[in-house]
N, C-alpha and C positions, 0 to 999 in steps of 0.2 A: 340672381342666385336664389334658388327654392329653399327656403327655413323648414316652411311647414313639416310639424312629425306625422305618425299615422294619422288618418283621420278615423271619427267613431265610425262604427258597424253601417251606417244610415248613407254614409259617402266610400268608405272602401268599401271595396269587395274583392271578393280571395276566389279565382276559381279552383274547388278541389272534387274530386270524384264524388267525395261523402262527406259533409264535415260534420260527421258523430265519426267516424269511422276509417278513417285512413287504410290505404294498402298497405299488407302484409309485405316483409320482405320477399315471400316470394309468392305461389299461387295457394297456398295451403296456412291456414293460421293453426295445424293442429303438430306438436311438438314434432320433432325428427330427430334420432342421434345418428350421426352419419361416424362418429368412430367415439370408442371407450374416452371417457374422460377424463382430464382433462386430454383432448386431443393431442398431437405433435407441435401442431404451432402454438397451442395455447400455453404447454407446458416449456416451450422454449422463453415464450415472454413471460411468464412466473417467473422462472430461471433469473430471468434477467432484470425483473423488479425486483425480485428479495435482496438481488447485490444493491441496489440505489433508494430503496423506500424507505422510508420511516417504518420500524418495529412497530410502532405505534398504530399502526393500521390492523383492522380486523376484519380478517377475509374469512366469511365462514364454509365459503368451499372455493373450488377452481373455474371460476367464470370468468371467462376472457371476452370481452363484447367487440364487436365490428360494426355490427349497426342492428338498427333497431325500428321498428315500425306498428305505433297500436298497441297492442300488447304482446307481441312478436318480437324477440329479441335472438340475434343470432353472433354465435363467437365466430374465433377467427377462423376456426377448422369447418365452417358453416352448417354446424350443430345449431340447430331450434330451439326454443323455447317459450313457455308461456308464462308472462309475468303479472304475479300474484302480489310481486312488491311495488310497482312502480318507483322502481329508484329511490325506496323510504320513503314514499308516501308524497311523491315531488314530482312524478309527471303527470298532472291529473285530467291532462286531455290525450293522452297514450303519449309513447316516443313518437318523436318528428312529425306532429300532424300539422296536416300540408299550410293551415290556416296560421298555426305559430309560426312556422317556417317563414312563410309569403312575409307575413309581418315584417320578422327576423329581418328579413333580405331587404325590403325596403328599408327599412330603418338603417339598417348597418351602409347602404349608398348615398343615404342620406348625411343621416351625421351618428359618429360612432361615442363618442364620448367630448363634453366639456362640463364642469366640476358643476351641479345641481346646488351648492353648498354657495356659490359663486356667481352664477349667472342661472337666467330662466329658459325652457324651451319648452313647447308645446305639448309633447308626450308626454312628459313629468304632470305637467299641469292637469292633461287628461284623465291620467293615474291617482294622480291626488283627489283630485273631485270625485271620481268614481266609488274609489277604496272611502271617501265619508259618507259615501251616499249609500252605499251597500252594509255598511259595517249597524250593530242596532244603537238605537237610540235616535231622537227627533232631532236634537238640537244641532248648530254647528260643531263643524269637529275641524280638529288641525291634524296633518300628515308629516310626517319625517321617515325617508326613505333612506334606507338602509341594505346592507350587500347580504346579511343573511340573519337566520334567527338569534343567533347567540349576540349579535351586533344591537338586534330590535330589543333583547333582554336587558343588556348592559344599559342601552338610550331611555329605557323605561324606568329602571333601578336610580339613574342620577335625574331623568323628570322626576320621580316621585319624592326623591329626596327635598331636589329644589322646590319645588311649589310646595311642599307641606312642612319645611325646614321640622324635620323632625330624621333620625337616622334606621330604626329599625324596620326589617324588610321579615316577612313569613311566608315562606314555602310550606311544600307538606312532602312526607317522604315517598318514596317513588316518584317524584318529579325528574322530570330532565328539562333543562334549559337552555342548555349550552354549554360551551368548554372553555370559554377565556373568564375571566378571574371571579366578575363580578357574578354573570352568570351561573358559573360553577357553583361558587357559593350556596345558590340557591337551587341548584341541584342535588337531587338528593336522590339518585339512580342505580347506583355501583359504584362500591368502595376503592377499588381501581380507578374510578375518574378522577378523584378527589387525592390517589396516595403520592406524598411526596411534592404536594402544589403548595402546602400551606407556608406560613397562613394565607386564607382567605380574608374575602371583605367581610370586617369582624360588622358586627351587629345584627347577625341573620339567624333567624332562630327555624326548626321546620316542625312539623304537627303531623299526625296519623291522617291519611286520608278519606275523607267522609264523611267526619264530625269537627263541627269546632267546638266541641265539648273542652276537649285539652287545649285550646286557644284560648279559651274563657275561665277555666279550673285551670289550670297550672301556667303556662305563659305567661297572662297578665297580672298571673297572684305574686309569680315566685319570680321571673325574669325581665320583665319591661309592664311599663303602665299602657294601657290602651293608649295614652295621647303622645307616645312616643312612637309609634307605629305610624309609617310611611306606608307601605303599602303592604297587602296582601297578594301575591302571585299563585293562579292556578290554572290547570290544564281541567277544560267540562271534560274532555276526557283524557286519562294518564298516557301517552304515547311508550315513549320508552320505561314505564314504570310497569307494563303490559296491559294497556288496552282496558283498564278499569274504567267502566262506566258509572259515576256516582248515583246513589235516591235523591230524586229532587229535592228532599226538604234541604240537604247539605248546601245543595247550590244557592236556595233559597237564603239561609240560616249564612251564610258567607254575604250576600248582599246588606241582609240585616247589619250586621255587626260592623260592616262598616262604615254605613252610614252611621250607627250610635255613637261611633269613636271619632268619624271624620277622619277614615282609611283608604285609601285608593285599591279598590277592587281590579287588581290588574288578570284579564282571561289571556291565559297562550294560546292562540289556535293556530300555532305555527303547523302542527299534525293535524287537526282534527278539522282544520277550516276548508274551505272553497269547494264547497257541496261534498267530499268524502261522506257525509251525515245523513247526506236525502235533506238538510238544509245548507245552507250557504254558511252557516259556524255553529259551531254543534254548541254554543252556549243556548243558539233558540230553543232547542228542545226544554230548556229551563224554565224558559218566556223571563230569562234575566239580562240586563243593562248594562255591562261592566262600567270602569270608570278610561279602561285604557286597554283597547286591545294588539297583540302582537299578530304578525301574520307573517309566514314564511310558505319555503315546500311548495306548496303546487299552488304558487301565483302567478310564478311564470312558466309552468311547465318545465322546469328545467334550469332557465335562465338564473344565474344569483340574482334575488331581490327580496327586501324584505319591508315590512314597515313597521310601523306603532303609531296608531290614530287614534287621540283624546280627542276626550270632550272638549270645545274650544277654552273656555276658563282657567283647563287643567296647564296647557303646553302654554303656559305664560314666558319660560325662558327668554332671556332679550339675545340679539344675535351675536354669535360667538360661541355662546354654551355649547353648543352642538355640531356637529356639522362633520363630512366624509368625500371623499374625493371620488370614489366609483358608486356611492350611494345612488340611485335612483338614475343608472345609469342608461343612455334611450333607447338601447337597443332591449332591453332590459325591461323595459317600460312599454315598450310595443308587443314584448311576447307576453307581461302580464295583461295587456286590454285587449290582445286574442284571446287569452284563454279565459278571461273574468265571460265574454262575449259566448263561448262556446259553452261553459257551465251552468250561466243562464238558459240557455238556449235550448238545455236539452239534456246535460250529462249530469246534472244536478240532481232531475228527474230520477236519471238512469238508478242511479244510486239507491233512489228512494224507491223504485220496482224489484232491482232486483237485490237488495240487501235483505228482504223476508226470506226470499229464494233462498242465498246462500246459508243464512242464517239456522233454516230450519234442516239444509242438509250437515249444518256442522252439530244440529244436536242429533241427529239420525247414528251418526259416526260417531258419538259420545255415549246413545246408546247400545251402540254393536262394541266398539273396542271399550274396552275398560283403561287404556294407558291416555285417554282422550275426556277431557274434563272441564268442566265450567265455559260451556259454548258462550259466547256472549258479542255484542255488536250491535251499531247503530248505522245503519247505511251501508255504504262499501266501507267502513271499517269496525272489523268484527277479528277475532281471538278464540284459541281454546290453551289449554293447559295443557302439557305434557309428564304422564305421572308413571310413577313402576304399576303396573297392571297389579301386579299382588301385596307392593306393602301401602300403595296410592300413597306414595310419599314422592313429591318434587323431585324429575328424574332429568336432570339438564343433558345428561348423554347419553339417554334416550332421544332427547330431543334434538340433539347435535346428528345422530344417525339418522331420521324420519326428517329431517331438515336436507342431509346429503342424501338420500333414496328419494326424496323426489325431487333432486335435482338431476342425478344421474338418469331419471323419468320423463327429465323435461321441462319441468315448473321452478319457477325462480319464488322462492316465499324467505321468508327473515324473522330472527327470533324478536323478543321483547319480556320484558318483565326477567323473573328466577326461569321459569320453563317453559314462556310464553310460545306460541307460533302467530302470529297476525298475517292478517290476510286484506290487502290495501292495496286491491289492482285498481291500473290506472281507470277512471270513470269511463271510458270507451269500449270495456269490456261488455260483449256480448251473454246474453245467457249461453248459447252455446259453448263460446269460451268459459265461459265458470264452469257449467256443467263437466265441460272437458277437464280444467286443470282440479276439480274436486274429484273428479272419478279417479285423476293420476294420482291424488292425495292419499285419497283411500287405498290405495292399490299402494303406496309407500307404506301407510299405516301398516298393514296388511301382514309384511315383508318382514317388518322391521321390531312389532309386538306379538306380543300372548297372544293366544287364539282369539277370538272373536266372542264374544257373549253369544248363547245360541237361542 
């Protein structure tokens, strides 16, 4: 009976056409509308989800998918598209490339699931050592694998608790961390996320993002003592808060303070991590050390997996504390050591080439349209604002329309922040693909705003 899980890069090998670059669904990766949108089949299955979904769900147009390739993604009426969002910022080696796949499929013949929490298997193991060896910091580190970000949030929230027996936790606002209670708490996104849940897990206070001025002046004067503070939770950069990139001193000046206090500097890069940055977690840009960081979204390309790797000292819990039934699950685990392998390799790069590229055509369209505002971006993840062209006051439906006109154009992109638009295609995206789905950008912009600056 064969145990072994994948093996590293050095002993498997995956043959695929390209592995930057997977085939397109068909022979053309440049958008196609083959009928008005949503199509006849697409709008029959909308039909027929809105009788059985959850309200709860936010569909910001009519995208019906069937499959997907790269950064190629086609609905069921076999309408094309170019994706500018990678599935929220979650497929970071494109849809189905062939090397997660190959992974996928061994693994899943192998063995598909027994409880990590419970018993040992080799891919876990792979994945643990990996995710310590890439994450920063010199020293050892311990792993706890988890089914997704909000899961890593919550497991971070009660280690920080336990190892610093102290209860206060500090976010900053425009955070997002997740949706289940603990998490929540510590988000601070949209008033809607939070109405009707409470209470919350009480002792979480949040701060304006970018200074811990008001962490320092009001929080420890008026609301908690420094030595009652467990951890500090922050994203290097805000995901759903819209794409706010901090000034170093703030990142800097968050490390300070909590070392003074003996705080656990907890970094999210559940969004912002596995090269999306042009590095491998956009805290390097810092050149800062967290004390614990979370990781989701495009670990495994897809697959649910999540973690949170301390410093070894930090994850002292004894066994029981913790623990999950599909956590760290192996199939799960082999598409994260594909795609950690394929980021390394080369898309990580990609990131870091062509995010000046995009970068510099999203201030070009900031300064021809006037409703196009505060371009901004680090790697493949970059943002602009969506404003009224004449009172340049926060225009969200403006932005709900330039959002649907370039969908109905072809491009799949997704809002963030009050009027964000982000732009988080998968790392496998070509310059010509960017060039492509910017020009369809533009040409939605176009459509959809005031004339043009001349």
């Amino acid at each position: 009976m064969k145990l072994a899980g994948p093996k590293t890069s050095k002993s498997r090998k995956h043959k695929t056409s390209s592995p930057s670059h997977p085939p397109a669904p068909s022979d053309s990766t440049a958008p196609r509308m083959r009928t008005p949108l949503p199509g006849p089949t697409a709008a029959s299955l909308i039909e027929a989800d809105l009788r059985v979904s959850s309200p709860s769900n936010t569909r910001d147009y009519p995208l019906v998918v069937r499959r997907a390739s790269g950064c190629v993604v086609e609905d069921v009426d076999k309408n094309r598209f170019l994706d500018l969002a990678a599935g929220i910022a979650v497929c970071a080696t494109g849809h189905c490339h062939p090397k997660v796949v190959a992974a996928i499929r061994q693994q899943a013949g192998e063995l598909i699931h027994i409880c990590g929490s419970d018993f040992y298997y080799p891919v876990m193991v792979q994945l643990m050592q990996k995710l310590a060896a890439i994450t920063p910091g010199k020293g050892p580190k311990r792993v706890l694998l988890t089914n997704s970000g909000t899961e890593a949030t919550e497991a971070a929230f009660k280690l920080a608790r336990f190892h610093t027996n102290r209860k206060w936790a500090i976010g900053f606002h425009g955070a997002f961390h997740g949706r289940t209670m603990g998490s929540l708490s510590l988000t601070c996104s949209k008033a809607r996320q939070k109405q009707g849940f409470g209470p919350l897990v009480p002792m979480v206070a949040h701060s304006p993002y970018g200074s811990t001025d008001f962490i320092e002046n009001s929080l420890f004067k008026q609301q908690m003592r420094p030595d009652e503070v467990a951890a500090i939770f922050f994203e290097p950069i805000q995901g759903e808060g819209g794409y706010i990139i901090p000034e170093p001193p703030f990142v800097h000046h968050l490390r300070r303070l909590c070392d003074e206090h003996g705080i656990l500097l907890i970094c999210d890069e559940i969004q912002s991590g596995m090269g999306r940055t042009g590095k491998m977690w956009a805290v390097e840009h810092f050149g800062v050390v967290p004390d614990i960081m979370l990781i989701a979204k495009g670990v495994a390309s897809g697959m649910p997996i999540a973690a949170v790797v301390a410093q070894e000292p930090i994850m002292n819990w004894p066994p029981g504390a913790q623990g999950s039934t599909y956590g760290g699950n192996p199939v799960s685990c082999a598409a994260a050591l594909a795609t950690i392998e394929l980021v390394e390799a080369g898309l990580m790069r990609n990131a870091a080439v062509l995010g000046p590229i995009r970068l510099d055509r999203l201030r070009r369209l900031s300064e021809r349209y006037p409703c196009i505002v505060r371009p901004r971006g680090l790697g493949l993840m970059s943002a602009i604002d969506v404003v009224n062209p004449r009172s340049t006051k926060p225009d969200p439906a403006l932005r709900a329309r330039l959002l649907l006109e370039a969908f109905n154009r072809g491009v799949i992109l997704l809002p963030c922040g009050e009027t964000g638009v982000r732009f988080c295609p998968p790392l496998v995206i070509t310059q010509a693909q960017l060039t492509s789905g910017l020009d369809i950008f533009e040409s939605a912009v176009s459509a959809t705003s005031a004339s043009p600056r001349l």
